[in-house]
C-alpha positions as a Markdown table, in Angstrom:
| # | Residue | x | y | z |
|---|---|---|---|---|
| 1 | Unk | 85.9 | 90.7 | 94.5 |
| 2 | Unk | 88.6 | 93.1 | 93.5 |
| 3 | Unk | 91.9 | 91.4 | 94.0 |
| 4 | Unk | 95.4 | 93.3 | 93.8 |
| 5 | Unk | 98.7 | 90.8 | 93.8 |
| 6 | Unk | 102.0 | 92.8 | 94.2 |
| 7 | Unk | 104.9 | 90.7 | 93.6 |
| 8 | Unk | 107.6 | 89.6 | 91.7 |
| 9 | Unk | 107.0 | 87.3 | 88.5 |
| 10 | Unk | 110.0 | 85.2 | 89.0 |
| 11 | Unk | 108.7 | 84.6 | 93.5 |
| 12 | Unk | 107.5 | 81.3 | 93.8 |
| 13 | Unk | 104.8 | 82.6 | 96.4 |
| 14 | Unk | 103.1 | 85.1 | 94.1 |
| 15 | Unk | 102.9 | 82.9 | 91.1 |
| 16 | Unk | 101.0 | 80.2 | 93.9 |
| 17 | Unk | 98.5 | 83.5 | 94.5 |
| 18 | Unk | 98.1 | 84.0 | 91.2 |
| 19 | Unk | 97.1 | 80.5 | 90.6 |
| 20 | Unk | 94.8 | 80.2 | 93.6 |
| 21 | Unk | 92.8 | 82.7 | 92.5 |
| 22 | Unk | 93.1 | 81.9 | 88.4 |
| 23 | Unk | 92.2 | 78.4 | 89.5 |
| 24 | Unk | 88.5 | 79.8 | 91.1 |
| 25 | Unk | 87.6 | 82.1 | 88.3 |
| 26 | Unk | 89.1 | 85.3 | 90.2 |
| 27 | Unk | 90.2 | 88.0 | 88.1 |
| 28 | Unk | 93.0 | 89.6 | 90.0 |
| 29 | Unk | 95.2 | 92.7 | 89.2 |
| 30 | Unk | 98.9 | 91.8 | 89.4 |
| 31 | Unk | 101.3 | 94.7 | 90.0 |
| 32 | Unk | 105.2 | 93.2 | 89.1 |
| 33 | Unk | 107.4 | 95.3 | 91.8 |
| 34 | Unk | 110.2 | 95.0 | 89.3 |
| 35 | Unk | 108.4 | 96.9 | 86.7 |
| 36 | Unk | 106.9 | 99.2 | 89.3 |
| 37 | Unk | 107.5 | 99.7 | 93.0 |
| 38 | Unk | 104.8 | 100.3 | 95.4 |
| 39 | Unk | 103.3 | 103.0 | 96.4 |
| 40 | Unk | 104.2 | 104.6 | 99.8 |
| 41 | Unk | 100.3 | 105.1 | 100.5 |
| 42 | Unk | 99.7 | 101.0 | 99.2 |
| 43 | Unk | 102.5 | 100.0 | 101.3 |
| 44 | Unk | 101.4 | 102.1 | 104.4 |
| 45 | Unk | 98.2 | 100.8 | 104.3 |
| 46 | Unk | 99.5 | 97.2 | 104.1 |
| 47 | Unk | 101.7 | 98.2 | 107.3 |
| 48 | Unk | 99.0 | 99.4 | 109.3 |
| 49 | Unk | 96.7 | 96.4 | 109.2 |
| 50 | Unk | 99.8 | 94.1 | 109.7 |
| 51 | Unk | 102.4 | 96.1 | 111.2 |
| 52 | Unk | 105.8 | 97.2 | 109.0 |
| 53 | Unk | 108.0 | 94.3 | 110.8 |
| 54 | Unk | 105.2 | 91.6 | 108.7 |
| 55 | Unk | 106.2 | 93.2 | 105.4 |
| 56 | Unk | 109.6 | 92.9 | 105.3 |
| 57 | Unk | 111.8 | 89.3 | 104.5 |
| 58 | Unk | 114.8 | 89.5 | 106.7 |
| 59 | Unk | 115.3 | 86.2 | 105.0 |
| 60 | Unk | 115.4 | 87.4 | 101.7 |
| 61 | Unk | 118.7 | 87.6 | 99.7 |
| 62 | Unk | 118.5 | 91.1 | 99.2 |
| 63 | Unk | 118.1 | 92.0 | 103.2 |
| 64 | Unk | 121.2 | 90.0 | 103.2 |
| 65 | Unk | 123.1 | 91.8 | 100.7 |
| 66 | Unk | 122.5 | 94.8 | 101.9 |
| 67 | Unk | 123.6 | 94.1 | 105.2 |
| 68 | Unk | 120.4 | 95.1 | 106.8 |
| 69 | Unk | 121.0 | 92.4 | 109.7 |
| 70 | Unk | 123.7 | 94.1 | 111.5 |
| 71 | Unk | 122.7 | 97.4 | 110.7 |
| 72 | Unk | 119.0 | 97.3 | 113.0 |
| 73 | Unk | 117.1 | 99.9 | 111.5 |
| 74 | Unk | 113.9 | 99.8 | 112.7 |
| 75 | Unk | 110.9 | 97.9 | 110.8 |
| 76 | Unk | 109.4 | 101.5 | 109.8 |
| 77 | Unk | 112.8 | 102.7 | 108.3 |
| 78 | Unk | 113.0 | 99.3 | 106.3 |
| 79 | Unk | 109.8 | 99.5 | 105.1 |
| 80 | Unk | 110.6 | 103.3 | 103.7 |
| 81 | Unk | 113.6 | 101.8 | 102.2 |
| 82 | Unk | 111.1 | 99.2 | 100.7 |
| 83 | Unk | 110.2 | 101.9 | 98.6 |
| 84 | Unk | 113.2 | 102.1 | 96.6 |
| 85 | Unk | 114.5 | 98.8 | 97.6 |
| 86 | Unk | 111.1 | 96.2 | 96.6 |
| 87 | Unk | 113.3 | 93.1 | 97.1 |
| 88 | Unk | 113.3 | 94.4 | 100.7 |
| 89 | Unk | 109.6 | 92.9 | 100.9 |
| 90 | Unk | 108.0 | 89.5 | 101.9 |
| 91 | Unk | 105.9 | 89.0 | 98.3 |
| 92 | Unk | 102.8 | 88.2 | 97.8 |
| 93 | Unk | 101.1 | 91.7 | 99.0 |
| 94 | Unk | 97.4 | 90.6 | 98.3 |
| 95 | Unk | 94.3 | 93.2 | 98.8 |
| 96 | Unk | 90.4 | 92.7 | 98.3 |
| 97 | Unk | 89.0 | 95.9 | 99.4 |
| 98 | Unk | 90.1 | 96.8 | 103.0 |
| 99 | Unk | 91.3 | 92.9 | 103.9 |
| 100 | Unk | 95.3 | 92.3 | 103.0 |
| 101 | Unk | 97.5 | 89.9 | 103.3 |
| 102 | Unk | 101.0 | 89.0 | 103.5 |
| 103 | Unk | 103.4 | 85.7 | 102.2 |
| 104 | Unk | 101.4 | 82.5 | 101.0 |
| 105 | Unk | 97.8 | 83.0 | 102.6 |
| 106 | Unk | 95.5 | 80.2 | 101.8 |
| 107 | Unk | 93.5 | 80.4 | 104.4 |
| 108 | Unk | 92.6 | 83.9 | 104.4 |
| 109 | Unk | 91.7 | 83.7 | 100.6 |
| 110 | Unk | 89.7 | 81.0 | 100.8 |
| 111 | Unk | 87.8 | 82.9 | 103.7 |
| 112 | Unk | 87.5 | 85.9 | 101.5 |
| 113 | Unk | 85.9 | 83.8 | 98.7 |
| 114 | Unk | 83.7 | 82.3 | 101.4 |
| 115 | Unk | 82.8 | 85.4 | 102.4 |
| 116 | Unk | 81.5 | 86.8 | 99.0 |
| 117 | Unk | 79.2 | 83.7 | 98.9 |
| 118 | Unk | 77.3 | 84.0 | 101.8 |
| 119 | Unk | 77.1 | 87.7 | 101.2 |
């Protein structure tokens, strides 16, 4: 498996990633989006298996702060904004391979995991 966590080391969410995979012997690669942002290519390829209206928290304090509610840009401008603007994203962004997820995904780990067993 070659796991990529983007995310923030202070979200609660990324640090329960990181330990569901720590906890089963899962090296991971963790990518703080404090220290550096996302790529637009990463992100775009996250957006195309999900949508860009799944990768961005509209509850997240920095949406909020921005104004971003009242202003209705589109999910596709929000998620270029994203780009400067990480805070703008629902965290954890977690990729084995081709398969990605978004937020706090158990079960699609745990399917992964199952996945590489069998295979």
């Amino acid at each position: 498996m070659n796991v990529q966590i983007f995310g923030f080391k202070d979200c609660q969410d990324t640090r329960k990633a990181q330990r569901f995979f720590a906890e089963r012997r899962i090296a991971v690669h963790f990518v703080d989006l404090d220290e550096r942002p996302a790529a637009k290519g990463e992100l775009r390829r996250f957006a195309e298996r999900l949508g860009p209206a799944a990768l961005i928290d509209k509850e997240g304090a920095r949406f909020k702060t921005l104004g971003l509610r009242v202003a209705g840009d589109s999910p596709q401008r929000l998620l270029d904004r994203a780009l400067t603007e990480p805070r703008l994203l629902r965290t954890p962004l977690v990729r084995n391979g081709g398969k990605v997820t978004v937020g706090h995904a158990l079960d699609d780990w745990q399917g992964w995991i199952d996945s590489e067993k069998t295979a």
